[in-house]
C-alpha positions in Angstrom: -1.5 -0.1 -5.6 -3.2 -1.0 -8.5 -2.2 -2.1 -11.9 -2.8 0.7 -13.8 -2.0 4.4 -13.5 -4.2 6.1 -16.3 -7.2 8.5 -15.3 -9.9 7.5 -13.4 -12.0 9.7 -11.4 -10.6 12.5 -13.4 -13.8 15.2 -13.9 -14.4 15.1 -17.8 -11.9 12.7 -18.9 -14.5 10.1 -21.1 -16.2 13.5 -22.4 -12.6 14.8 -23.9 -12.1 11.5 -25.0 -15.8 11.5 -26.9 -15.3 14.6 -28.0 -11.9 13.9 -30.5 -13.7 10.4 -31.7 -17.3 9.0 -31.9 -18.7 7.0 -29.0 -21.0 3.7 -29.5 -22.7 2.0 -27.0 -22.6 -1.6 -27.0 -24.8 -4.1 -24.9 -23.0 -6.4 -23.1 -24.3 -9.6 -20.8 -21.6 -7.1 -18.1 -24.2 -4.3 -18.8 -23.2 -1.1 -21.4 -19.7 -1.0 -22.7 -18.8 2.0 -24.8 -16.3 2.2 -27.9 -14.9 5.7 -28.8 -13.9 4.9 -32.9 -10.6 7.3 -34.5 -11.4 6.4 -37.6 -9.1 6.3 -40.9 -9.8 8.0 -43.9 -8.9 4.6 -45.7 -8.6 1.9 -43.0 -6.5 -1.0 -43.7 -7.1 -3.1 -40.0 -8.5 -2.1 -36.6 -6.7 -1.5 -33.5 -9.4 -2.4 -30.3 -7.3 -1.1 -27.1 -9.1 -1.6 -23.8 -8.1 0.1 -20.7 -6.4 -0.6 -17.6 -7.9 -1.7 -13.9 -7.7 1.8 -12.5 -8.4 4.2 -15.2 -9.7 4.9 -18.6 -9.1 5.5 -22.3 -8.0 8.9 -21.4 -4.3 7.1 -19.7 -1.6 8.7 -22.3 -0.7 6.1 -24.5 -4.0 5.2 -25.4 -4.7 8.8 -26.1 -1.1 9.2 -28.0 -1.9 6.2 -30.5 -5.3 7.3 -30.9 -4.3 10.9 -32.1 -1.6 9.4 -34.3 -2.4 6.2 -36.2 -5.4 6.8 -37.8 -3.0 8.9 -40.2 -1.3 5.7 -41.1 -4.4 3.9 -42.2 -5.5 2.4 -38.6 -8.5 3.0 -37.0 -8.1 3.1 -33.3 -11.2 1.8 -31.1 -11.1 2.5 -27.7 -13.0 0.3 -25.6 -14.7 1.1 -22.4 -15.6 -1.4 -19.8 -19.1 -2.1 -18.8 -17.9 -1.4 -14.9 -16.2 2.3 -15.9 -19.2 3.4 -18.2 -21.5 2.7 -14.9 -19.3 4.8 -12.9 -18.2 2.1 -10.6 -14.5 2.6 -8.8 -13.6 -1.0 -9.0 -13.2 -3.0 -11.5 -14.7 -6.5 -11.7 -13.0 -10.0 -12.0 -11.1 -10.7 -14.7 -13.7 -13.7 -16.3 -16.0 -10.3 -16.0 -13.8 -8.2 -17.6 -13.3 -11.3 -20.6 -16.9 -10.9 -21.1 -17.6 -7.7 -22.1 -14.7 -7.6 -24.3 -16.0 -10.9 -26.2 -19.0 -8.8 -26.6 -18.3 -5.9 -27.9 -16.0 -8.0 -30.6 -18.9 -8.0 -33.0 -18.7 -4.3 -33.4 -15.1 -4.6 -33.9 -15.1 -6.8 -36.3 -18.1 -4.9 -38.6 -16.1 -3.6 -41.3 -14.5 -6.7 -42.5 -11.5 -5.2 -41.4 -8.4 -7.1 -39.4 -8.6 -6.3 -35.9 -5.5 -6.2 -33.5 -6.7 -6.8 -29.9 -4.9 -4.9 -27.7 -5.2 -2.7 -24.4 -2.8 -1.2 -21.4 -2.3 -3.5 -18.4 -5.2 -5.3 -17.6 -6.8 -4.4 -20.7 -3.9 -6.2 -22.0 -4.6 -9.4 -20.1 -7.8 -9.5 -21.4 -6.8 -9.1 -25.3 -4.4 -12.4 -24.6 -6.9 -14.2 -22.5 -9.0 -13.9 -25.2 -7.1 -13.1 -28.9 -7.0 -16.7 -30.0 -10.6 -17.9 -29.8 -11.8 -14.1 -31.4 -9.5 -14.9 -34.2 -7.4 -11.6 -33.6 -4.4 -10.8 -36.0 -2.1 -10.3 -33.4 -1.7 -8.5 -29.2 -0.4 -5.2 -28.4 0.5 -5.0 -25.1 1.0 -2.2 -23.5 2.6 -1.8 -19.7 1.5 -5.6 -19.3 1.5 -6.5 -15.7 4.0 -9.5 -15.3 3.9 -9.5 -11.9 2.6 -7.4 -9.1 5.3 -5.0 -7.9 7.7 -6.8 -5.6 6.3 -10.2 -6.5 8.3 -11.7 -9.3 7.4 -15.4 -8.4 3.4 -14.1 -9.4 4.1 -13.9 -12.8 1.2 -13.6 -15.2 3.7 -14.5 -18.1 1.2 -17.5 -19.6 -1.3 -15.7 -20.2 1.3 -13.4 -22.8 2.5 -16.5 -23.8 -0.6 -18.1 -24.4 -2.3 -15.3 -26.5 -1.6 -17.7 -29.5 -0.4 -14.9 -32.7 1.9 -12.5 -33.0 2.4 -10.1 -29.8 4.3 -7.1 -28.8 4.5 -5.7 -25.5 5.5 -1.9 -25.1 7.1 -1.4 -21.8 8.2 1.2 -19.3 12.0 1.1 -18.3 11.0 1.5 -14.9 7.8 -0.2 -14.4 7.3 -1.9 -11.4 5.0 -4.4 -12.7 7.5 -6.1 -14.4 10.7 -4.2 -16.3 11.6 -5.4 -19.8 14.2 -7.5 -18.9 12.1 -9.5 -16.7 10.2 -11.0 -19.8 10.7 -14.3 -20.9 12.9 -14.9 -23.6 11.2 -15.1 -27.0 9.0 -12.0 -26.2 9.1 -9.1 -28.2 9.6 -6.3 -26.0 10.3 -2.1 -26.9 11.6 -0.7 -24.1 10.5 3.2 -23.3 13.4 4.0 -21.5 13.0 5.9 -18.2 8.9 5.3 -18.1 6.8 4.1 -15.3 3.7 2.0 -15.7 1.7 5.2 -16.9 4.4 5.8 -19.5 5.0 8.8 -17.4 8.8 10.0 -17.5 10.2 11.4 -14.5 11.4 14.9 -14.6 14.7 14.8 -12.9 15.2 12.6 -16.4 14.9 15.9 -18.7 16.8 18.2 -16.1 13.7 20.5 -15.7 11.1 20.4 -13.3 8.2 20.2 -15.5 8.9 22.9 -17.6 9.8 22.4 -21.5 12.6 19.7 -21.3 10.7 17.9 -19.4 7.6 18.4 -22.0 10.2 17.4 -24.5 11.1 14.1 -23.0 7.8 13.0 -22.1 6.7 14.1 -26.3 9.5 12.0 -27.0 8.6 9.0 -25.0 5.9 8.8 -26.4 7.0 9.1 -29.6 9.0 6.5 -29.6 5.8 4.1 -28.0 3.3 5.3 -30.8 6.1 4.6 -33.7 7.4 1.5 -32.7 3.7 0.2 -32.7 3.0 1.7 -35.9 6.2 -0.1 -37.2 5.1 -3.2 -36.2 1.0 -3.1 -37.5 3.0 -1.9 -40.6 4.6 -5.6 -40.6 1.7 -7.2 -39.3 
């Protein structure tokens, strides 16, 4: 099981993705990472989300903050690995992964603008690992993996609490890499009730089986993940 549930190996999902935003290519010492910009009509900061260890920056919640804050005045970057633009299945070590992030920070950070570093599960590792020494405003964490599921005693909670500024992880009710009340105390943590680790809701949850209710609950979950984090860029 890996540590992310978003959409790899899906046929066409980077070229949707490309086709609602505008894709850069960035050099990297990892080899070609790729940023897919939402852009603001009048940006006041940058949100830089990376993507998790088994999928891309199609995974729902990327998508759903994409198509919604630059509305508010954010630009949404969405940051594809060196390792996923290459094709590759696997993704690489995490001192790898810290790499290409580091590099594609420039690009970021072009405008002048405040950037929050941020990213689903592993890519949320990596915008802690590495948020203090880039000088980001602040860590949005989305489905962080505190633990492996079923190993509690593995947590991964210093590298949250070592990101060093203002964080806030997002989190599924029922994710099995770590539930919100599993978080150390201190930690700001919205809960999405009833969500997994892909911020899918299950459909026994709406009463349907996958027909509107169920449409309407997962709408709803992510509504409440997309305005909590605008809430909180609002204060930040």
């Amino acid at each position: 099981m890996t540590d992310d549930s978003g959409t790899a190996g899906e046929p066409g999902a980077a070229e949707q993705t490309e086709a609602a935003g505008t894709a850069e290519a960035v050099d990297t010492p990892a080899g070609a990472a790729r940023v897919v910009w939402h852009r603001a009509a009048r940006p006041r900061l940058v949100l830089a989300l990376g993507h998790g260890a088994g999928g891309g920056v199609g995974a729902r919640d990327l998508r759903a903050l994409a198509r919604e804050l630059p509305a508010r005045g954010i630009t949404v970057a969405l940051v594809e690995q060196p390792w996923l633009v290459a094709g590759k299945r696997l993704a690489p070590a995490p001192r790898t992964l810290d790499t290409g992030w580091r590099a594609v920070w420039p690009a970021l950070i072009r405008d002048g603008l405040p950037v929050v570093s941020g990213g689903r599960s592993a890519g949320a590792r990596v915008a802690c690992r590495t948020a203090g020494e880039l000088g980001a405003r602040a860590v949005l964490a989305l489905a962080f993996p505190l633990h492996p599921p079923g190993r509690p005693e593995r947590s991964r909670a210093p590298e949250l609490l070592g990101a060093g500024v203002p964080t806030l992880v997002v989190q599924g009710g029922r994710d099995p890499f770590g539930r919100p009340g599993e978080f150390p105390a201190g930690v700001r943590v919205v809960e999405v009730p009833g969500a997994d680790h892909g911020f899918a809701v299950p459909k026994r949850a709406a009463g349907g089986r996958g027909g509107p209710a169920g449409q309407d609950a997962q709408t709803a979950a992510l509504a409440l993940l997309t305005g909590s984090v605008q809430e909180w860029l609002d204060r930040e």
